[in-house]
C-alpha positions as CSV (number, residue, x, y, z in Angstrom):
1,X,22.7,17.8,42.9
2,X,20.4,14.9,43.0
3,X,19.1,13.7,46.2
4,X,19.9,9.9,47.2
5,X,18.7,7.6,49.5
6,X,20.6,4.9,51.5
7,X,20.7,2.1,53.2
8,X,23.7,1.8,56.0
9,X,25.0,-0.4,58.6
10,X,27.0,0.8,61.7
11,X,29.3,-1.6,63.4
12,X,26.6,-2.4,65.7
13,X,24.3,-4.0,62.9
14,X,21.6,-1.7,63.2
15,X,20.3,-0.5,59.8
16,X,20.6,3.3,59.2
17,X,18.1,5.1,56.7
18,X,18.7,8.8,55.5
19,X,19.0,10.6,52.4
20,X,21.6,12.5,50.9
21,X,22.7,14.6,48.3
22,X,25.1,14.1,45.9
23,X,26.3,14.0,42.4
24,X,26.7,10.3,42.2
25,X,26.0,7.0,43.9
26,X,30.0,6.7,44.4
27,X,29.9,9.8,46.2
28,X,27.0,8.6,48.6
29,X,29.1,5.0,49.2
30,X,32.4,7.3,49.7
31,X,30.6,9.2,52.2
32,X,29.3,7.0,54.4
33,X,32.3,4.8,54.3
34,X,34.3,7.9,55.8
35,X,31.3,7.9,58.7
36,X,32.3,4.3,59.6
37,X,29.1,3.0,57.8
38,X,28.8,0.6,55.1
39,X,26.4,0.8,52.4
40,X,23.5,-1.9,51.5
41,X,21.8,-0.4,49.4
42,X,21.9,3.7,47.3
43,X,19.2,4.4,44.9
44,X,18.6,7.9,43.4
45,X,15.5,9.8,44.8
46,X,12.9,10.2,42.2
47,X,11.3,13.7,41.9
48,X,7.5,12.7,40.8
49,X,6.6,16.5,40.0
50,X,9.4,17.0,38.1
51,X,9.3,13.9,36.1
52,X,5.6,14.6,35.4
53,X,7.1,18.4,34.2
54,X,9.7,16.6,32.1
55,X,7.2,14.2,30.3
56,X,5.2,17.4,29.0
57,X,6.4,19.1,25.8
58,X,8.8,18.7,23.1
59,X,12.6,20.2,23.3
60,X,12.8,22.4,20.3
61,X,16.0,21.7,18.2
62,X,17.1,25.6,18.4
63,X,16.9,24.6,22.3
64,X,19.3,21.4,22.0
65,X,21.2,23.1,19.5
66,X,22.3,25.7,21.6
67,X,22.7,23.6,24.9
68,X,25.6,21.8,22.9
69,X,27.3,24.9,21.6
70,X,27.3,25.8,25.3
71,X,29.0,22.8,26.2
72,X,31.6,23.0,23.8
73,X,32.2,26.5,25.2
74,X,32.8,25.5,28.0
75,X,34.8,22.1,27.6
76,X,37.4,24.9,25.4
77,X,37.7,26.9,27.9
78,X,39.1,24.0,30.1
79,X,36.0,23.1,32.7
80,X,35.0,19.4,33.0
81,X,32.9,17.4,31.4
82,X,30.9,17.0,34.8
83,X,30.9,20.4,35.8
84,X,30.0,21.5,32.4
85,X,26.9,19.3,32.7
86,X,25.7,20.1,36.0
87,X,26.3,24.0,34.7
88,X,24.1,23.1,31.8
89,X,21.1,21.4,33.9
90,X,21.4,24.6,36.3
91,X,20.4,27.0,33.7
92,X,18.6,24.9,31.6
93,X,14.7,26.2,32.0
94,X,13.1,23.5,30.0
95,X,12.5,20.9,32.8
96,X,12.8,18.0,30.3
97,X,16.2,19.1,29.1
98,X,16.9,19.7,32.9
99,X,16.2,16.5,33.8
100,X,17.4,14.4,30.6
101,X,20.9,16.8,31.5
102,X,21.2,16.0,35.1
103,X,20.4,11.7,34.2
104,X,23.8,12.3,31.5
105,X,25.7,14.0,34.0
106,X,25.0,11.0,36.6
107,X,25.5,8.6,34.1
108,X,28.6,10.2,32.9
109,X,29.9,9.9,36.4
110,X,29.0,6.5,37.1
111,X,31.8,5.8,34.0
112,X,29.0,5.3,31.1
113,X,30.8,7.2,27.8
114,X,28.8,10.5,27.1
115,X,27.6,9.2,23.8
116,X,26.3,6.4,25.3
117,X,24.0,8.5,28.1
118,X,23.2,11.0,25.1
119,X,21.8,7.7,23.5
120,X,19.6,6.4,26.1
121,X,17.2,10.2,25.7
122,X,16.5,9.5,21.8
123,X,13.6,12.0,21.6
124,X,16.2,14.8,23.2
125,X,19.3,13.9,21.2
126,X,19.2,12.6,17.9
127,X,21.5,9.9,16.0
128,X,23.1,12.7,14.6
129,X,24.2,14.2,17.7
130,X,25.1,11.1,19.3
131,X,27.2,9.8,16.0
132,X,28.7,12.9,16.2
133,X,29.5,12.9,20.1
134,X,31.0,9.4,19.3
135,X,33.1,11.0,16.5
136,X,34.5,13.4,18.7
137,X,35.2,11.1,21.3
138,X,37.2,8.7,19.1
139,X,39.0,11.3,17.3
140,X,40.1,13.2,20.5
141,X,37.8,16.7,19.3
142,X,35.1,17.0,21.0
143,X,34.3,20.4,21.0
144,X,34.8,21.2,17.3
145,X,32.0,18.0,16.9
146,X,29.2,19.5,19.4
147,X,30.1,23.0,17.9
148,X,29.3,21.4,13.9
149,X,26.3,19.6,15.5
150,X,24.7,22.7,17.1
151,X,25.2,24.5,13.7
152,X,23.4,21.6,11.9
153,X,20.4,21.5,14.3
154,X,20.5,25.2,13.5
155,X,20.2,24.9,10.1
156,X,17.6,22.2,10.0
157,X,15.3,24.2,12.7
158,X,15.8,27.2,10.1
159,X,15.0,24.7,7.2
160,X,12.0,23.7,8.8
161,X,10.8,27.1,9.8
162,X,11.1,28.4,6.4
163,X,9.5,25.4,5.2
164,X,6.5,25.5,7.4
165,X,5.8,29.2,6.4
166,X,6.1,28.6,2.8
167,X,3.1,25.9,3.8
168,X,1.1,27.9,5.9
169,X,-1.1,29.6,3.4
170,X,-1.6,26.6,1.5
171,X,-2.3,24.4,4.7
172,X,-4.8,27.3,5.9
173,X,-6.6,27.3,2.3
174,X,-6.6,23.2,2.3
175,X,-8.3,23.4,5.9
176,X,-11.1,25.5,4.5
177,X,-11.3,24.1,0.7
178,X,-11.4,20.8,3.1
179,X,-13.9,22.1,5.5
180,X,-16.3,23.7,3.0
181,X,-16.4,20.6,1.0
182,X,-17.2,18.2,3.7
183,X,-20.5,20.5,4.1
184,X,-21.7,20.7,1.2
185,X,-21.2,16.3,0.8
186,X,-22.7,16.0,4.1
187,X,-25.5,18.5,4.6
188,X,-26.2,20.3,1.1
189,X,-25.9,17.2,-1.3
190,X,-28.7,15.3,0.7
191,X,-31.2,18.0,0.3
192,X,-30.7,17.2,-3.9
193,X,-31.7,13.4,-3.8
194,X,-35.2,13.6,-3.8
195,X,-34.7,15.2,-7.3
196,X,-31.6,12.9,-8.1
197,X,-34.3,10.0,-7.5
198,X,-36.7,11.2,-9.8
199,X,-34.3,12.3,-12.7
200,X,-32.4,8.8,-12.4
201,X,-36.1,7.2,-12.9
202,X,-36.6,9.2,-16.1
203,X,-33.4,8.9,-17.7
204,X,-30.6,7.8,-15.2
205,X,-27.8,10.1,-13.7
206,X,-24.1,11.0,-14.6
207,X,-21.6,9.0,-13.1
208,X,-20.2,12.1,-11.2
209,X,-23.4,12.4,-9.4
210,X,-23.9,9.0,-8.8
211,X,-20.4,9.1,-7.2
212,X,-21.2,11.9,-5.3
213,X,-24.3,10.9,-3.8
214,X,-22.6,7.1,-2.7
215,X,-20.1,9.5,-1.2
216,X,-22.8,11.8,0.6
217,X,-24.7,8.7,2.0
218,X,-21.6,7.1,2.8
219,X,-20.3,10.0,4.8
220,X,-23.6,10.3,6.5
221,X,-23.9,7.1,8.0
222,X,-20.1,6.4,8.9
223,X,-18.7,9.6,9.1
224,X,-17.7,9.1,12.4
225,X,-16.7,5.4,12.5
226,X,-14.5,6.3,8.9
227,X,-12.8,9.2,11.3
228,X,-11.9,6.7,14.0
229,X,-10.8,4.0,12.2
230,X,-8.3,6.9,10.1
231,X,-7.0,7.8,13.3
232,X,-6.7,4.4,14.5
233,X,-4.8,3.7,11.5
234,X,-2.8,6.7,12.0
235,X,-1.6,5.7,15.4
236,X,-0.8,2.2,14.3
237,X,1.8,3.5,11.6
238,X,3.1,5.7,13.6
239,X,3.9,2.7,16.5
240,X,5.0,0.5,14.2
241,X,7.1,3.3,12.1
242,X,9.0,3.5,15.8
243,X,10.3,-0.3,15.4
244,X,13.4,-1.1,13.5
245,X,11.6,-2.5,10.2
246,X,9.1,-0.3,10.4
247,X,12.1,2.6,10.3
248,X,13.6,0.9,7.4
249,X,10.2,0.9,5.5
250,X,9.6,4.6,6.2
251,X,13.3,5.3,5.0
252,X,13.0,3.6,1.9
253,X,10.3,4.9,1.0
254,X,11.7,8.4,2.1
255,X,14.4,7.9,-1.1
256,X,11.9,6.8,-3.4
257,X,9.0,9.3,-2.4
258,X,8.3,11.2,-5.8
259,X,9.9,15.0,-6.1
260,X,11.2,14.9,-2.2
261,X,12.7,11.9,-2.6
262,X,16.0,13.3,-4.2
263,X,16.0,15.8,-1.4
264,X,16.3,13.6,1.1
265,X,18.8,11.4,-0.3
266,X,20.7,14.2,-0.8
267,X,20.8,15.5,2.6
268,X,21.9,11.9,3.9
269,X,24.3,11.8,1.6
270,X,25.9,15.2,2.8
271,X,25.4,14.2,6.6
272,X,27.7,10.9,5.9
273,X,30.3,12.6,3.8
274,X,31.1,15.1,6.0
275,X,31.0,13.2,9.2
276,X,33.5,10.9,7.0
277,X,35.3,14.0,6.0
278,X,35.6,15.3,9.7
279,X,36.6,12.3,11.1
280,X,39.3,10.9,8.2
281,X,40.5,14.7,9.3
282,X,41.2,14.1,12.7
283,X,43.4,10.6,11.9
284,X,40.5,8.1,12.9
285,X,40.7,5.3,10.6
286,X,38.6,5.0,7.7
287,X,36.9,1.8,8.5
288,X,36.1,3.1,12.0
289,X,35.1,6.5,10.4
290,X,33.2,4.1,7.8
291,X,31.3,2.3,11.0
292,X,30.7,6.0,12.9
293,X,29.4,8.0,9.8
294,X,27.1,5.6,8.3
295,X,24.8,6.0,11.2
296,X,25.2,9.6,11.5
297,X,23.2,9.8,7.6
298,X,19.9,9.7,9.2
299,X,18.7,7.1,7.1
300,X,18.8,3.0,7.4
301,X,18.9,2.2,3.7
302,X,22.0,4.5,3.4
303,X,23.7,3.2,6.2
304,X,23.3,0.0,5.2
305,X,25.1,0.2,1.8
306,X,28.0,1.9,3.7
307,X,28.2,-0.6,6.3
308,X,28.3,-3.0,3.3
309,X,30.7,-1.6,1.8
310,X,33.2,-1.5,4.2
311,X,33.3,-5.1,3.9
312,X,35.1,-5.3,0.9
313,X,37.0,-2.1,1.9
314,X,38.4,-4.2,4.6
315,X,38.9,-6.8,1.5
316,X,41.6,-4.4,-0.3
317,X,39.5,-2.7,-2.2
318,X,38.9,0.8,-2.6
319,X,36.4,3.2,-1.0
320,X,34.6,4.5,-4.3
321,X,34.5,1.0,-5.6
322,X,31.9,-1.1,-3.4
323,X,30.2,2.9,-2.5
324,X,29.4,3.2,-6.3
325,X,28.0,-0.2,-6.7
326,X,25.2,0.3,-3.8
327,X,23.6,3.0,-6.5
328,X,22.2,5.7,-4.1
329,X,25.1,8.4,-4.3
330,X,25.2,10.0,-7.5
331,X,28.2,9.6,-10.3
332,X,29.5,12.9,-10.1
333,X,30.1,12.5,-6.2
334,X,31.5,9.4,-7.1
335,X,33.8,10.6,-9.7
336,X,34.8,13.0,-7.5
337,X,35.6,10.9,-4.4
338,X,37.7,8.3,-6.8
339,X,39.6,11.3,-7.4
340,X,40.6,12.6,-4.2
341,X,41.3,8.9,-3.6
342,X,44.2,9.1,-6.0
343,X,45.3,12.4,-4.6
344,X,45.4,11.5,-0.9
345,X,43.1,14.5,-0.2
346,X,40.0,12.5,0.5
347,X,39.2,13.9,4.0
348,X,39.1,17.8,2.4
349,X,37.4,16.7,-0.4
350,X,34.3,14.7,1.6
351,X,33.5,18.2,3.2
352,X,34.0,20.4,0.0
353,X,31.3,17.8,-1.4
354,X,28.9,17.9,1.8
355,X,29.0,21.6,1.1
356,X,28.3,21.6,-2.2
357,X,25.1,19.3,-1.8
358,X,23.5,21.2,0.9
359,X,23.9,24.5,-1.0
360,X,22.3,22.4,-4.2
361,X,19.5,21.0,-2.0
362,X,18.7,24.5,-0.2
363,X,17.9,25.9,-3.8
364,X,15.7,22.6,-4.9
365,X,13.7,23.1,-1.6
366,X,12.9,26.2,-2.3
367,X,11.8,25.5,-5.7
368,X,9.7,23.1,-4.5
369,X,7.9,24.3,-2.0
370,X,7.0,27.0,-4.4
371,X,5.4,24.3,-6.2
372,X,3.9,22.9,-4.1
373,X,1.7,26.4,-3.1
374,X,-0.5,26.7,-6.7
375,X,-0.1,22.5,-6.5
376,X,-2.1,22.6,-3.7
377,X,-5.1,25.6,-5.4
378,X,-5.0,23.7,-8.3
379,X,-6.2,20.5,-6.3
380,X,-8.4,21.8,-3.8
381,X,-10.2,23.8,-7.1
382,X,-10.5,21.0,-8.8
383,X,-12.4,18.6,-6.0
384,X,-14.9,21.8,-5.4
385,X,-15.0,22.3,-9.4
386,X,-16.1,18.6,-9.3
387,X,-18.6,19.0,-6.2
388,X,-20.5,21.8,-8.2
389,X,-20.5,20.0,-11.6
390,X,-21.8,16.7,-10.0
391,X,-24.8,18.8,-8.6
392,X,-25.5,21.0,-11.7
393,X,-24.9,18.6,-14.4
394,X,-28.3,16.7,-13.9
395,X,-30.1,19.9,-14.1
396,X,-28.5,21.0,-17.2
397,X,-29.6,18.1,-19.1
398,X,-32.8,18.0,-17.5
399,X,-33.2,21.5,-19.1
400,X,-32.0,20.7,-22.6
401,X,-34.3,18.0,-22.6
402,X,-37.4,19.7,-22.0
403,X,-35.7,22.2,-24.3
């Protein structure tokens, strides 16, 4: 349990300063009220080594994934919510899960909704997992929401990992292609403009040469301040990618990205439909399950057109009316969802579809990063192909001239 300090005062006025342990301010106030004291003031003890621990490292998703399966093993077999957290932060080894755990289970206690504590650690627990937690809570089923959102954390993390090792060789033959050319621009090209002087004099250069030389004495002089400003410019995205516009930008562009952009629309689309699906299930109403799924897609853009939509839903008007007219899920999901419409079977039919697109979208990944393995030899060939003709060209027509 945490450790608490306080502030008391006995019916003599004198102040009183201790520290306690506890699982909750309450708990502190209720004990000293049954010691005859009364409290002034109860603020949490902060652990500085452990918070310096928890701000070091990432909490890998296979890690999160299976601290919520745990939790909804342990809320079916009947132990509480608190109890089930404070078990959780016990065993937890990761001391930034531990500590993100044991700040939920305090906040739970203090009356904040579990959602609502999962949403205030956003680089721990995700909007999925919190839309999902939500979902559960309106729709009275919890468990059977953490369980679905470990197994998509699963999945993802397996995604990923078979993603990154269909990239590693090309990423390792990039670095090199990548190293190896910066030498020979930097160190090897310079040693050749003496002679590029004199040939230009006599007859002038190709433009692949000339490019290349501007792009060796460029390189030499500002190398480094081109490598700082790129990193600069790096960081700046990536702060202003964190703000609500920027997240919009960076999801758009996400849907429109060339190749991968189907993919990711794709996913979203499966995320809101069976959220939608799983909560239309479980008797929460649609425009509720309308409000909770749209920001369970993952992306802004998405959302948006749902959220939009369920104006005119509340209007009278159908679901796969105003959905269709927002143009980012595809007619034959549509066709489909005005159909189970008209058969009542809407909820089933949300999850059958969420299925089918993930098992659709697992095959086009893999097709794709196949591609993009001899994508990437066939580019890093052709900028070392282009290194070695800029340099040799100039001698070859030197020596058919004198030929």
């Amino acid at each position: 349990m945490p450790d608490f300090r306080y502030i008391a005062r006995n019916f003599s006025g004198n102040d009183i300063v201790g520290t306690m342990a506890a699982g909750s301010p309450r708990e502190v106030m209720r004990a000293l009220g049954s010691q005859s004291l009364v409290p002034v003031r109860v603020e949490a003890v902060r652990d500085v080594r452990a918070a310096w621990r928890g701000r070091g490292g990432r909490v890998k998703a296979q890690l999160v994934a299976a601290t919520l399966s745990q939790l909804a093993d342990l809320l079916h077999s009947g132990v509480p919510l608190l109890r089930s957290l404070d078990i959780l932060a016990e065993q937890t080894v990761h001391h930034r899960l531990t500590a993100a755990l044991t700040l939920v289970r305090d906040q739970v206690a203090e009356g904040v909704p579990l959602d609502e504590a999962l949403a205030r650690h956003p680089r721990i627990f995700g909007e999925l997992t919190v839309s999902m937690v939500r979902a559960g809570l309106e729709g009275a089923f919890l468990e059977d929401a953490l369980q679905r959102t470990a197994s998509f954390l699963e999945q993802q993390a397996e995604l990923r990992g078979r993603v990154i090792g269909a990239m590693t060789y090309p990423a390792i033959l990039a670095i090199a292609g990548f190293s190896v050319t910066t030498v020979l621009i930097v160190f090897f090209v310079p040693k050749f403009a003496p002679l590029f002087e004199r040939l230009e004099e006599r007859g002038g250069l190709p433009w692949a040469t000339v490019a290349l030389l501007w792009l060796s004495d460029m390189l030499g002089r500002y190398g480094w301040a081109l490598l700082g400003a790129a990193a600069a410019a790096v960081f700046g995205l990536r702060r202003y990618a964190a703000t609500p516009r920027g997240q919009q930008i960076v999801d758009r562009c996400k849907l429109t990205a060339p190749l991968a952009g189907k993919v990711f629309l794709g996913y979203a689309t499966a995320r809101f439909c069976r959220v939608l699906g799983t909560l239309l299930r479980n008797g929460v109403p649609l425009l509720r399950s309308l409000e909770i799924s749209s920001d369970s897609a993952g992306n802004r853009v998405l959302a948006a057109a749902v959220r939009k939509s369920a104006e005119n839903i509340s209007a009278g008007d159908t679901l796969s009316r105003p959905l269709s007219e927002c143009g980012l899920i595809s007619r034959p999901v549509m066709a489909m969802i005005s159909v189970a419409e008209e058969s009542n079977n809407l909820e089933n039919v949300l999850v059958g579809i969420a299925d089918g697109i993930e098992r659709q979208l697992s095959r086009q990944l893999d097709l794709l990063v196949r591609m993009l393995e001899p994508l990437m030899l066939l580019v890093m060939a052709g900028v070392i192909l282009f290194v070695l003709v800029a340099l040799l060209l100039p001698v070859f027509e030197m020596s058919a001239t004198m030929g």
